[in-house]
Structure formats: C-alpha cells, structure tokens
PDB file of the backbone (N, CA, C, O) and the ligand in Angstrom, with CONECT records:
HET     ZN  A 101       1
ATOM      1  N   UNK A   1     -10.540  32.616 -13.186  1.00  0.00           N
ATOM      2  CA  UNK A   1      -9.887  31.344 -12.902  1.00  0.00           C
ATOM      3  C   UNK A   1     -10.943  30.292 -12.613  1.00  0.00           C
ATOM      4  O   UNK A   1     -11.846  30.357 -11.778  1.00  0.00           O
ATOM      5  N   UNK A   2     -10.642  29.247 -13.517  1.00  0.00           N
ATOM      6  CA  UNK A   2     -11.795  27.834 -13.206  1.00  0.00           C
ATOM      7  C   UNK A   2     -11.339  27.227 -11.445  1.00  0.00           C
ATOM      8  O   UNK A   2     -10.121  27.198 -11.267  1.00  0.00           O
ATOM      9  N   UNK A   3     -11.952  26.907 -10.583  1.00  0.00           N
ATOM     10  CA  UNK A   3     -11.506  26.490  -9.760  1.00  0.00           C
ATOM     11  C   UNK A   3     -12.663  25.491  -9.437  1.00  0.00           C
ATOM     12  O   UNK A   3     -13.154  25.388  -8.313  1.00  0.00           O
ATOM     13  N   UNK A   4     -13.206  24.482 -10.947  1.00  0.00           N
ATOM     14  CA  UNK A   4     -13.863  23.030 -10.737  1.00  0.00           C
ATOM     15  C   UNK A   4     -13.161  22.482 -10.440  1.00  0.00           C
ATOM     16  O   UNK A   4     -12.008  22.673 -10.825  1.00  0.00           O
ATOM     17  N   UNK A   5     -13.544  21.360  -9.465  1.00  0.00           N
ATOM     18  CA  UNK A   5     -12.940  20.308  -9.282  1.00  0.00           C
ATOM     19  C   UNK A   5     -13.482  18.897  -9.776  1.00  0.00           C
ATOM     20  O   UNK A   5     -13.100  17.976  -9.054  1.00  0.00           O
ATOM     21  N   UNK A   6     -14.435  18.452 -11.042  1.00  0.00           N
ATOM     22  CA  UNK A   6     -15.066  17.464 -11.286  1.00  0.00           C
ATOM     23  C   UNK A   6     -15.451  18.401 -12.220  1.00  0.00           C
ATOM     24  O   UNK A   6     -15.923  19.526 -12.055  1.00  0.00           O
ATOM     25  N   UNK A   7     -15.092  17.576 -13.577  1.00  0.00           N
ATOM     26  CA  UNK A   7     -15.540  17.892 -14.977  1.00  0.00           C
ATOM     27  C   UNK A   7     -16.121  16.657 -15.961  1.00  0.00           C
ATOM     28  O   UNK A   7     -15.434  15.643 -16.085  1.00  0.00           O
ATOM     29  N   UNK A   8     -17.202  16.759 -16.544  1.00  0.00           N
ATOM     30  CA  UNK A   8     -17.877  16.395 -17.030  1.00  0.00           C
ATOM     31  C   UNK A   8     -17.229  15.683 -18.652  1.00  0.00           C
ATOM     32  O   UNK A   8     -17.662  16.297 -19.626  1.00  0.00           O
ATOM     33  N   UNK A   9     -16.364  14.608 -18.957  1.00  0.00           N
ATOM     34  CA  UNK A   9     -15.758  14.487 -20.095  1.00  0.00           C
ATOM     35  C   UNK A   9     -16.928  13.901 -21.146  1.00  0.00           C
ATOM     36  O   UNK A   9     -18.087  13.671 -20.801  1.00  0.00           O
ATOM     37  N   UNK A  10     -16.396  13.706 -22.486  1.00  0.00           N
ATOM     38  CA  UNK A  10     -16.956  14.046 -23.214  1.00  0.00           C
ATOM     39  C   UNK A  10     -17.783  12.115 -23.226  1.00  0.00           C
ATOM     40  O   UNK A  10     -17.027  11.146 -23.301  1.00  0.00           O
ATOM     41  N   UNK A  11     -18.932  11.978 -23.162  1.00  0.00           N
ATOM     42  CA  UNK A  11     -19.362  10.268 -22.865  1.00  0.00           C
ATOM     43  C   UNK A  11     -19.017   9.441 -24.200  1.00  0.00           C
ATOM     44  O   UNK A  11     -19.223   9.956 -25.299  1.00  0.00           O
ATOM     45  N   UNK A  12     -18.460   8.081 -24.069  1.00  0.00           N
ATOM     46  CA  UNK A  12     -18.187   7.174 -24.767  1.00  0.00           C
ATOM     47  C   UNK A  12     -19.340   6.517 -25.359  1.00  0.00           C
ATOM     48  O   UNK A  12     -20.442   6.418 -24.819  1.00  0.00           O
ATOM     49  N   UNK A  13     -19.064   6.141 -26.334  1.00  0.00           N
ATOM     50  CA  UNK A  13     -20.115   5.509 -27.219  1.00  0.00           C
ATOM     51  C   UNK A  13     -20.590   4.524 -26.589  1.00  0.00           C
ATOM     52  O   UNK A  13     -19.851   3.768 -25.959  1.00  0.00           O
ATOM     53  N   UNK A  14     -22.196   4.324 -26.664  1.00  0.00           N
ATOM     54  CA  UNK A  14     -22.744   3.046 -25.468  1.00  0.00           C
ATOM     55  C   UNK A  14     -22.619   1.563 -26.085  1.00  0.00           C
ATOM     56  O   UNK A  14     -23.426   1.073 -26.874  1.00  0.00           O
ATOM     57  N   UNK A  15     -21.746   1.090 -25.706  1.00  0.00           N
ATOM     58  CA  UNK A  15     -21.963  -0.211 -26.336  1.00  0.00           C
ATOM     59  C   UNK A  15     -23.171  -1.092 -26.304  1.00  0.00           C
ATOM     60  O   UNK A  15     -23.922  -1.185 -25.333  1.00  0.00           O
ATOM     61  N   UNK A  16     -23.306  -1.753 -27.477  1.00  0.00           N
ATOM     62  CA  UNK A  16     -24.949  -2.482 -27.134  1.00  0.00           C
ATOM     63  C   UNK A  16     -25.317  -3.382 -26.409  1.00  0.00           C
ATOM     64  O   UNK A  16     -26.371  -3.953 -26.685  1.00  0.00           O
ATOM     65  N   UNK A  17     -24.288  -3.911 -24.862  1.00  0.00           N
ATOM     66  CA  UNK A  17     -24.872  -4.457 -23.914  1.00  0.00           C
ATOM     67  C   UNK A  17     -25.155  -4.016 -22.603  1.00  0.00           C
ATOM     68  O   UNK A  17     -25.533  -4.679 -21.637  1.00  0.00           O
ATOM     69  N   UNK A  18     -24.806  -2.222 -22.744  1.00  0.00           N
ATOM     70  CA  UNK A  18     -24.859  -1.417 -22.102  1.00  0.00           C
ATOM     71  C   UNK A  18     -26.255  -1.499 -21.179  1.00  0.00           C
ATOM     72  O   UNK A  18     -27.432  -1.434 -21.531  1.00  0.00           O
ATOM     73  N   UNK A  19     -25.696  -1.655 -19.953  1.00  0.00           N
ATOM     74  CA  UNK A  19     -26.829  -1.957 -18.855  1.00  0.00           C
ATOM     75  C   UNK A  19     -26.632  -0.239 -17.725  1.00  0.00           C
ATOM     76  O   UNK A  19     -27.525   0.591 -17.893  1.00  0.00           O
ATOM     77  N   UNK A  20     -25.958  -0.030 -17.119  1.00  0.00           N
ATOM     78  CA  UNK A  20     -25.648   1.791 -16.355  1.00  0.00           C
ATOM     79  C   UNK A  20     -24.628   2.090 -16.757  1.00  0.00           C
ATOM     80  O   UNK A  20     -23.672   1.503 -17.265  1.00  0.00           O
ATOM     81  N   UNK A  21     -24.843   2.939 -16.534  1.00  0.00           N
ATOM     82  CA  UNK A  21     -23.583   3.910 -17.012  1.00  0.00           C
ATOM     83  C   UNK A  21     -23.754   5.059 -15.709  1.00  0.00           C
ATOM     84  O   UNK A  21     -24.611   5.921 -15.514  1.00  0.00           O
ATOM     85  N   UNK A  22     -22.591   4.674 -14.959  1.00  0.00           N
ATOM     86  CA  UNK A  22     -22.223   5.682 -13.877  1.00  0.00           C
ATOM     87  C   UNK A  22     -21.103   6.809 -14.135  1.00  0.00           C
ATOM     88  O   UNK A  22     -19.955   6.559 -14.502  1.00  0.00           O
ATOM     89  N   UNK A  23     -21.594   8.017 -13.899  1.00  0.00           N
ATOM     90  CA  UNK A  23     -20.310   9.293 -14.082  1.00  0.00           C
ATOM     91  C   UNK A  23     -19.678   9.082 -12.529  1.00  0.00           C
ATOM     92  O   UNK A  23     -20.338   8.866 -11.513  1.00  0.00           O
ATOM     93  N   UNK A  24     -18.618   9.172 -12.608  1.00  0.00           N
ATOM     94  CA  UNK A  24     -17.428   8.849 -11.399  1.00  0.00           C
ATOM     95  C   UNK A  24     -17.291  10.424 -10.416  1.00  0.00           C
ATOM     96  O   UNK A  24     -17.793  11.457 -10.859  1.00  0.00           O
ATOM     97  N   UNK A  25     -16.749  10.404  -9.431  1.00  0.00           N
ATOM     98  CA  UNK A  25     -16.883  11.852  -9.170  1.00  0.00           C
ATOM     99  C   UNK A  25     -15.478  12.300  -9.933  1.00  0.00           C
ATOM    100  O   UNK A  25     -15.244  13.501  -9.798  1.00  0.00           O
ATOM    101  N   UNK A  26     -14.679  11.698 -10.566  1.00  0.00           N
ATOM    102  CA  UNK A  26     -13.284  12.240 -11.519  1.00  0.00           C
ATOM    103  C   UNK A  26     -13.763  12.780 -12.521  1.00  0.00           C
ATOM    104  O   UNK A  26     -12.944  13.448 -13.154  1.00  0.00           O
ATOM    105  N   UNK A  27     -15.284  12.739 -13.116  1.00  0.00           N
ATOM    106  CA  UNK A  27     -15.441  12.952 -14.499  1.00  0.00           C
ATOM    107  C   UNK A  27     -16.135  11.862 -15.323  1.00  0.00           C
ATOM    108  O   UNK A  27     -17.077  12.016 -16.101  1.00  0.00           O
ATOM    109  N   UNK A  28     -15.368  10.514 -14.945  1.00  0.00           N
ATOM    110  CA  UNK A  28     -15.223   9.567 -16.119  1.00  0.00           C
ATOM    111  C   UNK A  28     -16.493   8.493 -15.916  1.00  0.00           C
ATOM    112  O   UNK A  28     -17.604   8.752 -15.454  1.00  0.00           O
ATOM    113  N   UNK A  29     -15.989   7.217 -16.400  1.00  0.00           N
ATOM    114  CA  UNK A  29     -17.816   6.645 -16.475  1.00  0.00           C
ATOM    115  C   UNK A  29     -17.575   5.036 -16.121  1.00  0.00           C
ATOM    116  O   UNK A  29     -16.686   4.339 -16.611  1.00  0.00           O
ATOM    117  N   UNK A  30     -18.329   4.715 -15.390  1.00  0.00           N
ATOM    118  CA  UNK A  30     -18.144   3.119 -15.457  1.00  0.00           C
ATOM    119  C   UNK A  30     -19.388   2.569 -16.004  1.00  0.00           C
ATOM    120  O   UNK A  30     -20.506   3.056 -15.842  1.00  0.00           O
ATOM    121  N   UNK A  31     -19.010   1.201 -16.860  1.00  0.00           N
ATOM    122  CA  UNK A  31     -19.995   1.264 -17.438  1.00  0.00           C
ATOM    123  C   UNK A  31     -20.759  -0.724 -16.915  1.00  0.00           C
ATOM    124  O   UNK A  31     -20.025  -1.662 -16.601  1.00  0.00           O
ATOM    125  N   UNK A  32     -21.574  -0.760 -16.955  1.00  0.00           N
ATOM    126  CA  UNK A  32     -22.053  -1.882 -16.472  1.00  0.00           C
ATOM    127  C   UNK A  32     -22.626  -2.740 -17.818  1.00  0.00           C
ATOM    128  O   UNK A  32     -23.688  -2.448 -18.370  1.00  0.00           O
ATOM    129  N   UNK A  33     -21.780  -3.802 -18.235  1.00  0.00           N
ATOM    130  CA  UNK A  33     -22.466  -4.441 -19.047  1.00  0.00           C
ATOM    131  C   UNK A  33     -22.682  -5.680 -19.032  1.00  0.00           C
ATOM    132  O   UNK A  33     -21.898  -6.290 -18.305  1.00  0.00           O
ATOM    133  N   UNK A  34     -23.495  -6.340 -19.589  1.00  0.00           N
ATOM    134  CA  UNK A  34     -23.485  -8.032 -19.909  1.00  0.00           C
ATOM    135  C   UNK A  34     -25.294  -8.378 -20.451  1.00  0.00           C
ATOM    136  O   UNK A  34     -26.168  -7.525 -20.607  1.00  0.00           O
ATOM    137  N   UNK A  35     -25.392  -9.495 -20.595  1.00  0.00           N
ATOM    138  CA  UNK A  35     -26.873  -9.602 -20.810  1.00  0.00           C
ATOM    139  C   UNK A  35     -27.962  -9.641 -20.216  1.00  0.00           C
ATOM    140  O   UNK A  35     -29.059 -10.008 -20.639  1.00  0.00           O
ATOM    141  N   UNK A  36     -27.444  -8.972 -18.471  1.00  0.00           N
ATOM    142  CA  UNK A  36     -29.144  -8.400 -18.063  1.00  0.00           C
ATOM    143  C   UNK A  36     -29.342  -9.463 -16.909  1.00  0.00           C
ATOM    144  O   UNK A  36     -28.895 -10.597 -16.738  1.00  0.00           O
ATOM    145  N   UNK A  37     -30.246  -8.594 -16.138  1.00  0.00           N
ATOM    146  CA  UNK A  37     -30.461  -8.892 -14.497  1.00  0.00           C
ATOM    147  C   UNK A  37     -30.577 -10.604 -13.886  1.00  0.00           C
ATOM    148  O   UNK A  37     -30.449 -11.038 -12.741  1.00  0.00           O
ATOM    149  N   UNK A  38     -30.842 -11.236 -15.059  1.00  0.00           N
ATOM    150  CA  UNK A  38     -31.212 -12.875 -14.634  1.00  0.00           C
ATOM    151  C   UNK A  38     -29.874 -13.623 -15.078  1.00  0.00           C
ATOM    152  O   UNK A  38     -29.986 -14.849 -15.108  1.00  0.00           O
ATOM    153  N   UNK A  39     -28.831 -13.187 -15.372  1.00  0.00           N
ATOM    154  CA  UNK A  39     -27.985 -13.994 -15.787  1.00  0.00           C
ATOM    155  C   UNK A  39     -26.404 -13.235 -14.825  1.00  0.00           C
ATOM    156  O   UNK A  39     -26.261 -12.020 -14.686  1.00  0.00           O
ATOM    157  N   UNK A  40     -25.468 -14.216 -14.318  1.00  0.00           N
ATOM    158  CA  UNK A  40     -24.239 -14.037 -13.374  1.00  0.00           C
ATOM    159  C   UNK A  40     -23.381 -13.976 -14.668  1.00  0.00           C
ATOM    160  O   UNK A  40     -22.741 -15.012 -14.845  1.00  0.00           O
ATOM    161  N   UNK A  41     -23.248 -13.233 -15.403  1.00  0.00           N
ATOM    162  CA  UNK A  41     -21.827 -13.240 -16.396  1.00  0.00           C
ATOM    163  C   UNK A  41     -21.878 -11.265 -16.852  1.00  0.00           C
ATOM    164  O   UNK A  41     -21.277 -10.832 -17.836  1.00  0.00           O
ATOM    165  N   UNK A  42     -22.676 -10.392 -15.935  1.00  0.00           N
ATOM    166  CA  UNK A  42     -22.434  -9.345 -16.493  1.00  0.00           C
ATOM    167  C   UNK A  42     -21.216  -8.895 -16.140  1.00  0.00           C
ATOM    168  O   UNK A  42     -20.563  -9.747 -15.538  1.00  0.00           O
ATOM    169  N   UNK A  43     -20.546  -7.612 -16.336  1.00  0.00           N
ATOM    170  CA  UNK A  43     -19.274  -6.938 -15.855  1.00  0.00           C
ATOM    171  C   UNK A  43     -19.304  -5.545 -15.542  1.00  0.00           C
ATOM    172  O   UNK A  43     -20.129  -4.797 -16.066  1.00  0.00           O
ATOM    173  N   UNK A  44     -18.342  -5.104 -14.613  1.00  0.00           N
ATOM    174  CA  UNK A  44     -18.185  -3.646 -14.926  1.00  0.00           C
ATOM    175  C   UNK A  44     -17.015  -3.161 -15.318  1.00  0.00           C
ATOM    176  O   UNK A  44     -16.088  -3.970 -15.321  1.00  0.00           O
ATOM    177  N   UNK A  45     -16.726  -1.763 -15.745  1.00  0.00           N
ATOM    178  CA  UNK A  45     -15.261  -1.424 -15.954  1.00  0.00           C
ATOM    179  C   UNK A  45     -15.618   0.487 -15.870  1.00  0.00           C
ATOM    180  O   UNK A  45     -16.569   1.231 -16.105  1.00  0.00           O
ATOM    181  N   UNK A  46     -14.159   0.609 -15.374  1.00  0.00           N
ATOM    182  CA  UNK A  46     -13.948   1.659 -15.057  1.00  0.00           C
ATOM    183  C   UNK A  46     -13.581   2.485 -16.543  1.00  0.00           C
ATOM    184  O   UNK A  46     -12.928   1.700 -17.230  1.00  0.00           O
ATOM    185  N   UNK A  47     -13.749   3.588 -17.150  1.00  0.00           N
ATOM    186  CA  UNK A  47     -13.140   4.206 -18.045  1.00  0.00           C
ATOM    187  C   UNK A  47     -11.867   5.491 -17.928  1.00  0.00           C
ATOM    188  O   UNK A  47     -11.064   5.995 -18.713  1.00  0.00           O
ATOM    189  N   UNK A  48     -12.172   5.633 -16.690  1.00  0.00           N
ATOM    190  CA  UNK A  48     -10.966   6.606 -16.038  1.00  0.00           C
ATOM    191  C   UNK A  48     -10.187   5.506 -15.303  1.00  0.00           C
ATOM    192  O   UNK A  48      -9.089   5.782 -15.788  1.00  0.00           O
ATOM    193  N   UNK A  49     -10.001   4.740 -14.708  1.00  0.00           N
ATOM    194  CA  UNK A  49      -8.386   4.361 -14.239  1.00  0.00           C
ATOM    195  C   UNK A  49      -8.592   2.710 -14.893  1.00  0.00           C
ATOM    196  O   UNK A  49      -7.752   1.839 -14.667  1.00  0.00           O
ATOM    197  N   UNK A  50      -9.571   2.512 -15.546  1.00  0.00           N
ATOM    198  CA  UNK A  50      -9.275   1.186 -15.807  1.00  0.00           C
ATOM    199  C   UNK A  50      -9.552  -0.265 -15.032  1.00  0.00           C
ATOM    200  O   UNK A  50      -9.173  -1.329 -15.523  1.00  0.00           O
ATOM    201  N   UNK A  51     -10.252  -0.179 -13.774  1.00  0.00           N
ATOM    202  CA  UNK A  51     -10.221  -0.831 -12.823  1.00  0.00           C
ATOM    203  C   UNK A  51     -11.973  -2.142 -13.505  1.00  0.00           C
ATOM    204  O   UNK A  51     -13.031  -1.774 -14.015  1.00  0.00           O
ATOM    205  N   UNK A  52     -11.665  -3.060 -13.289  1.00  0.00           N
ATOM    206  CA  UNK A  52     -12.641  -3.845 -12.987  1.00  0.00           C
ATOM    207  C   UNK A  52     -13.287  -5.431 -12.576  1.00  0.00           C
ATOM    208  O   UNK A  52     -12.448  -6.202 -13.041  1.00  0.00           O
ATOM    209  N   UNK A  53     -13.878  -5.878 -12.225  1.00  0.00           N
ATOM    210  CA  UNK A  53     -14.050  -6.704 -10.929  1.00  0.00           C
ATOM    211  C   UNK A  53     -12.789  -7.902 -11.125  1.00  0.00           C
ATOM    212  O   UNK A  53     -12.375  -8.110 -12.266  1.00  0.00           O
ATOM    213  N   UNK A  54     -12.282  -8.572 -10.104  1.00  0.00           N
ATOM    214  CA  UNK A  54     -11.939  -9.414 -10.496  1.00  0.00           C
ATOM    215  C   UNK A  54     -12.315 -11.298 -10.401  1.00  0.00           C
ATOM    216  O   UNK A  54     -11.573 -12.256 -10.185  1.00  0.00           O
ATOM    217  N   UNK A  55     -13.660 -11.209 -10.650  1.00  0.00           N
ATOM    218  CA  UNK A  55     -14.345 -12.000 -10.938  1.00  0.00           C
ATOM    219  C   UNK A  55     -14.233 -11.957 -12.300  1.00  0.00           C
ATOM    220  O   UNK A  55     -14.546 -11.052 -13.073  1.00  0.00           O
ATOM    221  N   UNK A  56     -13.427 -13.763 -12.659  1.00  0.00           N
ATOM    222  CA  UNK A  56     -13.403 -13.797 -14.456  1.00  0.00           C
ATOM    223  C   UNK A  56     -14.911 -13.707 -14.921  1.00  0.00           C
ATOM    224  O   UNK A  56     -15.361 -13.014 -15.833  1.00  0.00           O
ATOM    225  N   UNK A  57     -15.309 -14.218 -14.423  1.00  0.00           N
ATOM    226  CA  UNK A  57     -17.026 -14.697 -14.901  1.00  0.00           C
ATOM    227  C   UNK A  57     -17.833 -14.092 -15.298  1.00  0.00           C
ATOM    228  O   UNK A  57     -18.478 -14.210 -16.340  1.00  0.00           O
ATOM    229  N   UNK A  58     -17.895 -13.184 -14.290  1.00  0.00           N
ATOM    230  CA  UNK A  58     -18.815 -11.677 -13.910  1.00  0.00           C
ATOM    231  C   UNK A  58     -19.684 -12.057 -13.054  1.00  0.00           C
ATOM    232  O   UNK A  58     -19.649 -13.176 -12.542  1.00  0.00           O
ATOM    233  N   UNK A  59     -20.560 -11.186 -12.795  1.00  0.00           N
ATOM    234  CA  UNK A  59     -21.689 -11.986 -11.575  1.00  0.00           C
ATOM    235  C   UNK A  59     -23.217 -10.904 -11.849  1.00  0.00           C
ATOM    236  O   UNK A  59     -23.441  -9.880 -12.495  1.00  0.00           O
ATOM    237  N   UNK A  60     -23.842 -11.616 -11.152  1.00  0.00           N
ATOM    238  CA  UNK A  60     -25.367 -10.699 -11.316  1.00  0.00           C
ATOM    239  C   UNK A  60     -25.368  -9.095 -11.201  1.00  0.00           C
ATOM    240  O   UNK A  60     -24.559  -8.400 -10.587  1.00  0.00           O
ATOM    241  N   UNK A  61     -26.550  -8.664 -11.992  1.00  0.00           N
ATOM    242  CA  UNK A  61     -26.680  -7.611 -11.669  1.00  0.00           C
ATOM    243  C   UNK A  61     -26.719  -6.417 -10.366  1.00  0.00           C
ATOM    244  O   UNK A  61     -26.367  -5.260 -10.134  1.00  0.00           O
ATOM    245  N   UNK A  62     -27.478  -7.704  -9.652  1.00  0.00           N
ATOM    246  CA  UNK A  62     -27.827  -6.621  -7.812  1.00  0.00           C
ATOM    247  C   UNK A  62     -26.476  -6.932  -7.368  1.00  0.00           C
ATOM    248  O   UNK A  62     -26.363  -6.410  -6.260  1.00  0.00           O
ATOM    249  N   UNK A  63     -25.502  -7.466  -7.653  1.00  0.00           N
ATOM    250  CA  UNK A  63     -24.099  -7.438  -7.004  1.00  0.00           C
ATOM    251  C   UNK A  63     -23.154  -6.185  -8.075  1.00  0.00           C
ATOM    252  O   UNK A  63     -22.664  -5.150  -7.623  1.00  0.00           O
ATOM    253  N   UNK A  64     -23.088  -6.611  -9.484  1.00  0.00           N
ATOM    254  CA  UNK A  64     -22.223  -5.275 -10.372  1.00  0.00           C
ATOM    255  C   UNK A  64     -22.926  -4.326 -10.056  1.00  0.00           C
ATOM    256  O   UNK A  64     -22.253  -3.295 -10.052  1.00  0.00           O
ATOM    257  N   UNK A  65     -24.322  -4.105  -9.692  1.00  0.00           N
ATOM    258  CA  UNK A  65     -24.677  -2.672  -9.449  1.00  0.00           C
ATOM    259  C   UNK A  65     -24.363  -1.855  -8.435  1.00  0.00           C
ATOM    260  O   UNK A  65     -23.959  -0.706  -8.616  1.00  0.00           O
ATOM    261  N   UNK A  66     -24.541  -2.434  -7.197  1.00  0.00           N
ATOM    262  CA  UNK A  66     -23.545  -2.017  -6.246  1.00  0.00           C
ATOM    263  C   UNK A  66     -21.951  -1.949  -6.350  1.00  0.00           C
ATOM    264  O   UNK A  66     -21.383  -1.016  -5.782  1.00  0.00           O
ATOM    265  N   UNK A  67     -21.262  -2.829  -7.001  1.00  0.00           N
ATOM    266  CA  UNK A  67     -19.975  -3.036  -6.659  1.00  0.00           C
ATOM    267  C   UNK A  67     -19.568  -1.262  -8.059  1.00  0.00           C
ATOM    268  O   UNK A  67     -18.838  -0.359  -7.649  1.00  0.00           O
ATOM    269  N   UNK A  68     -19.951  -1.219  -8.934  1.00  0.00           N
ATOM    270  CA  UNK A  68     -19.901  -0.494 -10.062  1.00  0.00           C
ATOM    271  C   UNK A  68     -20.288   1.001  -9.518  1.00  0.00           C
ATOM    272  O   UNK A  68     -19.511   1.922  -9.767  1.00  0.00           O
ATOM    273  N   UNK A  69     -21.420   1.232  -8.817  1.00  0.00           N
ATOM    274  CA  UNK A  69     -21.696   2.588  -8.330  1.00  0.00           C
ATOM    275  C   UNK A  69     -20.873   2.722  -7.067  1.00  0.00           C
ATOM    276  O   UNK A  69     -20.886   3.947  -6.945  1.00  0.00           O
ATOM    277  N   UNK A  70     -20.090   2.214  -5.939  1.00  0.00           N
ATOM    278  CA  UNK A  70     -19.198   2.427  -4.994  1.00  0.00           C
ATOM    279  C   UNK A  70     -18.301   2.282  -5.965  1.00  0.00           C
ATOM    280  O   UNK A  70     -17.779   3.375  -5.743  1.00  0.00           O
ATOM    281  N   UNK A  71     -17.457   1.716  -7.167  1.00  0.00           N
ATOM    282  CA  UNK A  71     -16.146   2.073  -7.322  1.00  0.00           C
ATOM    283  C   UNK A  71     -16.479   3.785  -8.524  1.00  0.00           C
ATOM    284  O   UNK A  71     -15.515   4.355  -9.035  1.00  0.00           O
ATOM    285  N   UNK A  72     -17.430   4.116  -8.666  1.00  0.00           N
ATOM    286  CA  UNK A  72     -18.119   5.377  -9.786  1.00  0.00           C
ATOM    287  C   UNK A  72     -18.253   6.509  -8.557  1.00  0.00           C
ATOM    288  O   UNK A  72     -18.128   7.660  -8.974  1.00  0.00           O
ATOM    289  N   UNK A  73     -18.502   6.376  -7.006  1.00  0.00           N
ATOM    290  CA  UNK A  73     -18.443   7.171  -5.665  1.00  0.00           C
ATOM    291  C   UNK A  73     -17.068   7.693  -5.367  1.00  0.00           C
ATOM    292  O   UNK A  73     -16.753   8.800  -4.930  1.00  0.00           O
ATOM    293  N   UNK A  74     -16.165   6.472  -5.756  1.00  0.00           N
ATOM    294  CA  UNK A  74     -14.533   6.823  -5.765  1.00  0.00           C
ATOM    295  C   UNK A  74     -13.424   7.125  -6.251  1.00  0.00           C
ATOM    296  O   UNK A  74     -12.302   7.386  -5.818  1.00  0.00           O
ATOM    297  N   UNK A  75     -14.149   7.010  -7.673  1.00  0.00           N
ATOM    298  CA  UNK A  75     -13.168   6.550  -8.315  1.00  0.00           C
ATOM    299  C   UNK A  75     -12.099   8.354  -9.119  1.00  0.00           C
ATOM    300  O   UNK A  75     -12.663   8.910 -10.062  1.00  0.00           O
ATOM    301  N   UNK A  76     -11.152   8.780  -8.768  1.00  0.00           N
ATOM    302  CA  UNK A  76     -11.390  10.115  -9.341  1.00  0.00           C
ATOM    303  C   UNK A  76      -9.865  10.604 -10.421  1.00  0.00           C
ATOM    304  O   UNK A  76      -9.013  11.465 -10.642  1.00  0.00           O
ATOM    305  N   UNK A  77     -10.511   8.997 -10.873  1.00  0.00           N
ATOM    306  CA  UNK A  77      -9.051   9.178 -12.239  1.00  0.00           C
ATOM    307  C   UNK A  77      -9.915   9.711 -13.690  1.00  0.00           C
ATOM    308  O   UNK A  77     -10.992   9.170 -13.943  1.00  0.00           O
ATOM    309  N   UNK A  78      -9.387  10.761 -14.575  1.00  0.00           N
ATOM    310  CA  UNK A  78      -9.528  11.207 -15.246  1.00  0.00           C
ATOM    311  C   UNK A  78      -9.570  10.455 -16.405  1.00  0.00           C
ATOM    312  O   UNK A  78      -8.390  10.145 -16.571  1.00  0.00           O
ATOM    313  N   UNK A  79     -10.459   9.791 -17.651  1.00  0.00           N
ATOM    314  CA  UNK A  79      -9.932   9.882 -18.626  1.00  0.00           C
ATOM    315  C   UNK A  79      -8.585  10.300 -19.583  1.00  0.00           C
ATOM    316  O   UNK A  79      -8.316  11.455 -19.912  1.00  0.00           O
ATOM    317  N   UNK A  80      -7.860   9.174 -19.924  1.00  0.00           N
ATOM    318  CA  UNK A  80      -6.853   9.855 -20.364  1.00  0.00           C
ATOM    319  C   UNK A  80      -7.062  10.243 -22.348  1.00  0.00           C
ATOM    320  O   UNK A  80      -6.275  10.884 -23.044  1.00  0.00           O
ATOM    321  N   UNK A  81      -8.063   9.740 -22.677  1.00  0.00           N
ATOM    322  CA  UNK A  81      -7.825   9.550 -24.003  1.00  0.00           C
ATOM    323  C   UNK A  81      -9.470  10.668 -24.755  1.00  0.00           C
ATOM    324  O   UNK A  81      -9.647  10.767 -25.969  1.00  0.00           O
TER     325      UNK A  81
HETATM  326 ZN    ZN A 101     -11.945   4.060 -11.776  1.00  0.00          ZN2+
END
C-alpha cells in the first residue's frame, strides 16, 4: 500500500518568460513569470488550484518571489489535468 502523501506530477512545459518554478507541497508548480528582476509587471500563478496575485499589474521580483514560494509552502491542490 502507497501511503505518500505528496507526489511529484508530471512538470508543465516552461514557458519562455519563465523566471521559478516552485513544486507546491500538493505536487503541483507555481510558476513565476514576467520580464525579470528590474521591472514591476512580473506574475505568479498557481498550477494546482489556480490561485494568483491579485495585483492586475504584477509587481517586482523580490515581492512575486516571496509572495509565489509562501503560496508553493501551502498550497496542496493537486493538478487536475
Ligand atoms: Zn495553489
């Protein structure tokens, strides 16, 4: 009997503004993108529940990096697809 609790799904293709890519403790991945540490318009998004900032804009990196790895600490929705 498997009795994991955190499985490793299969990783999504990196898109090419792909800045981290955090595995969630659910499995799944958030991914941090936009054009890079000197500019306030990057984003993050969750790939297991879907969740991400709600800043239209986006904002700097030293802020999505934190905000992206605490919701990737919590986050423990599964990929559905
Ligand atoms: Zn999530």
């Amino acid at each position: 009997m498997n009795t994991a609790t955190r499985t490793a799904f299969t990783e999504p293709d990196r898109p090419g503004d792909l800045l981290i890519r955090f595995i969630t403790v659910g499995g799944s991945y958030v991914d941090v993108t936009g054009p890079g540490e000197h500019f306030d318009t990057n984003r993050w998004n969750c790939h297991g529940c879907g969740a991400s900032p709600q800043l239209v804009q986006g904002d700097f990196l030293f802020s999505i990096r934190l905000d992206a790895n605490d919701h990737a600490t919590a986050c423990r929705a599964i990929p559905l697809t």
